[in-house]
C-alpha positions in Angstrom: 0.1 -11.7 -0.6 2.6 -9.8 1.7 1.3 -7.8 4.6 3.1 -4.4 5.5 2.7 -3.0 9.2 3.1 0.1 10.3 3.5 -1.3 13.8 5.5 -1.3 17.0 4.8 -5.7 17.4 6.9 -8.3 16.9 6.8 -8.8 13.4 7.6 -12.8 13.4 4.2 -12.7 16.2 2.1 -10.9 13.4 3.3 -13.2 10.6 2.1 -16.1 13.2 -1.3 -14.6 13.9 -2.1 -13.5 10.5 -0.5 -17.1 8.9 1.4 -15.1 5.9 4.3 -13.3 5.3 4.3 -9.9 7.3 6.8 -6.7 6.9 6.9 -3.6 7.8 5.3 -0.2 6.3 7.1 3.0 7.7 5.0 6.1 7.8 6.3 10.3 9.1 2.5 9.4 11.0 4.4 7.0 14.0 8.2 7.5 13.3 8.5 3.8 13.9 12.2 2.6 13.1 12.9 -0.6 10.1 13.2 -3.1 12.4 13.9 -6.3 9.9 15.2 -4.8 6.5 15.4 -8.1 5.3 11.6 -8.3 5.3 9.9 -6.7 2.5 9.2 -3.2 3.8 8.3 0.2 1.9 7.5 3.9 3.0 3.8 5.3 3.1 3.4 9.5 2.6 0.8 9.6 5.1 -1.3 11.8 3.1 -4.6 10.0 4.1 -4.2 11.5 7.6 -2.5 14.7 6.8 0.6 15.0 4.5 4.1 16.6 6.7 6.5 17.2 4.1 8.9 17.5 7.0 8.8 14.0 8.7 8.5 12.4 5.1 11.8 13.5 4.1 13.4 13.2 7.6 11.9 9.3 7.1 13.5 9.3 3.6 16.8 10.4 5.1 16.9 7.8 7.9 16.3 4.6 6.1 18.3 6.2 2.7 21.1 3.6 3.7 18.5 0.5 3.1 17.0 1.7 0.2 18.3 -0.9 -2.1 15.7 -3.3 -0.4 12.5 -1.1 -0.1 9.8 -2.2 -2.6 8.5 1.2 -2.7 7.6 4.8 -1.9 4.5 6.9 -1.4 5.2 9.9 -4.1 2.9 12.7 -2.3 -1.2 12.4 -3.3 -4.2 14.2 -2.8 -6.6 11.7 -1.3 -9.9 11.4 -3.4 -8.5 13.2 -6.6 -6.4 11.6 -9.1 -5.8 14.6 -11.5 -4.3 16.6 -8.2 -2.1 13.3 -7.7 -1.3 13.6 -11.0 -0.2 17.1 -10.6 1.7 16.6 -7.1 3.6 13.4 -8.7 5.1 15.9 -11.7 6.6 17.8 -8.5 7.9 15.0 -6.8 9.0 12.2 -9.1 12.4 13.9 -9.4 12.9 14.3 -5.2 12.2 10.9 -5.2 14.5 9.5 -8.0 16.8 7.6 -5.6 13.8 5.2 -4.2 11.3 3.1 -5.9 8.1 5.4 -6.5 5.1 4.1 -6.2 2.2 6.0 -7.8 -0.7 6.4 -5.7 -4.0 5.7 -7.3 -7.3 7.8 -6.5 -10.9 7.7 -7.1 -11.3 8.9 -11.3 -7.6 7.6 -11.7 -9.5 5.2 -14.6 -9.8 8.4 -16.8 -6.2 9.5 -16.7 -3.1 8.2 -17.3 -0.5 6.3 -15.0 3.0 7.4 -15.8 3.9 4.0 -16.1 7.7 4.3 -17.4 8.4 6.6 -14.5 7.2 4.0 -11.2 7.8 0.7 -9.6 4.8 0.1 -8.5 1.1 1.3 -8.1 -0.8 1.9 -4.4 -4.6 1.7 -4.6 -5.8 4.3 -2.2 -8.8 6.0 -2.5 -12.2 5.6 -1.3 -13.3 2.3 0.3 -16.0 2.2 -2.8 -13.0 3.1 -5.2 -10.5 0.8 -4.1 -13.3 -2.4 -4.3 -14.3 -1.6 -7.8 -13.4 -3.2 -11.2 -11.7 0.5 -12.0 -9.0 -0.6 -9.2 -9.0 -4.3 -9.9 -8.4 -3.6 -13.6 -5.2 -1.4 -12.9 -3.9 -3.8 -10.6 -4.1 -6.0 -13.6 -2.4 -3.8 -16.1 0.4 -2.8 -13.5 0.9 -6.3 -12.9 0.5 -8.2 -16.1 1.7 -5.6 -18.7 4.3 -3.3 -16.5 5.4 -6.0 -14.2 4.8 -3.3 -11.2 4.4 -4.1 -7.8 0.9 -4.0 -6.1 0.0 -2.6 -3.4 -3.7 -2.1 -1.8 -4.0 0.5 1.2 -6.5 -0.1 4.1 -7.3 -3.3 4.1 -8.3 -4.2 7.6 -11.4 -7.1 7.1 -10.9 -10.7 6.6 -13.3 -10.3 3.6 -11.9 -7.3 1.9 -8.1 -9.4 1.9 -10.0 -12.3 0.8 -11.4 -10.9 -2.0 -8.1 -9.4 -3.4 -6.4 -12.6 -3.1 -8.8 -13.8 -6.0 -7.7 -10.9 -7.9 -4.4 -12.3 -8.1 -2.4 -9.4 -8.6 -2.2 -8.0 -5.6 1.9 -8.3 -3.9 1.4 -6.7 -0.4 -1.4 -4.9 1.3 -1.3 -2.6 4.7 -4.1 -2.1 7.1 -4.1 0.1 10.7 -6.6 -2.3 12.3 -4.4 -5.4 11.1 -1.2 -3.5 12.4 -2.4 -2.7 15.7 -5.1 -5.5 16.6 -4.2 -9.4 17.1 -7.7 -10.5 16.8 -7.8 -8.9 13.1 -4.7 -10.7 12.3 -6.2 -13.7 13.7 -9.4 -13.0 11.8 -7.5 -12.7 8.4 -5.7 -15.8 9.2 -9.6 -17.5 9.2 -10.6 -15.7 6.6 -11.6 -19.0 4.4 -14.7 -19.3 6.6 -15.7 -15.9 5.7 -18.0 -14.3 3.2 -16.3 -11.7 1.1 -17.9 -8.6 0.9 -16.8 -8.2 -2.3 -19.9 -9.7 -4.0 -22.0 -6.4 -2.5 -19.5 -3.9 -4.2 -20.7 -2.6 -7.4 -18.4 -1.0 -10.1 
């Protein structure tokens, strides 16, 4: 399981610390520039802050030219509704035709349809309840097993929580802003066999 950081570090140091494969996640929140293109890398919205149309397309345009190796980008969602998302991806899908669109998931997404023929691969974001449920864990199956999708789990910033998607075994890459910023959460990932994962508290 790949971890994407939206970080200013040395990304051979994180891969070190966290003892996995690290790239980079690119967000309009920090600007930061694709360092390594040859790691895996993608593009986040950075709706779950605040969504600036502006700087998302301005990051679209700057990296356009290494867009053949991008396993994704964010279409525009509206964090905790999956029927807005659903709406806002109907808008987008077509600006974004040129990239790999991944198809953000949100809390009640289990109860609507994922337009399936139309992404490369699925984020889970959503609530921290959401995202840990069998609702999540089973679309991660589906866009893994039957669509051949990529994966991709936001906020995952616990040794636990990246533990427990791990035994899902569909997950391809996950992102975190504690794990992008902090060494001793890398470090604690990187020991997270010794760890109880809190994933046997979370109830569907």
């Amino acid at each position: 399981m790949i971890t994407l950081l939206d970080t200013s570090h040395d990304l051979a140091t994180c891969a070190e610390e966290i003892g996995g494969e690290v790239g980079q996640l690119l967000t309009p929140l920090t600007r930061y520039r694709l360092r390594e293109p040859e790691r895996p890398w993608a593009i986040d919205n950075g709706a779950f802050s605040r969504f600036d149309e502006k700087a998302f397309i301005a990051l679209l345009a700057r990296e356009y030219h290494h867009r053949q190796n991008a396993k994704f980008v964010c279409a525009p969602d509206v964090v905790g509704s999956a029927q807005r998302t659903l709406e806002v991806f109907d808008v987008w899908k077509g600006r974004l035709q040129a990239w790999p669109i991944a198809f953000v998931c949100q809390d009640g997404q289990e109860n609507l349809p994922i337009p399936w023929h139309q992404i490369a691969a699925v984020f889970i974001g959503g609530s921290t309840s959401w995202k840990l449920s069998d609702h999540a864990k089973r679309i991660c199956q589906v866009a893994k097993l039957h669509f051949g999708k990529w994966v991709h789990v936001g906020r995952v910033n616990d040794a636990g929580r990246f533990a427990g998607l791990e035994e899902w075994g569909c997950v391809d890459s996950v992102d975190g802003s504690g794990l992008a910023r902090y060494t001793h959460m890398r470090e604690s990932v990187a020991n997270r066999t010794a760890q109880e994962s809190i994933f046997a508290d979370v109830q569907s």
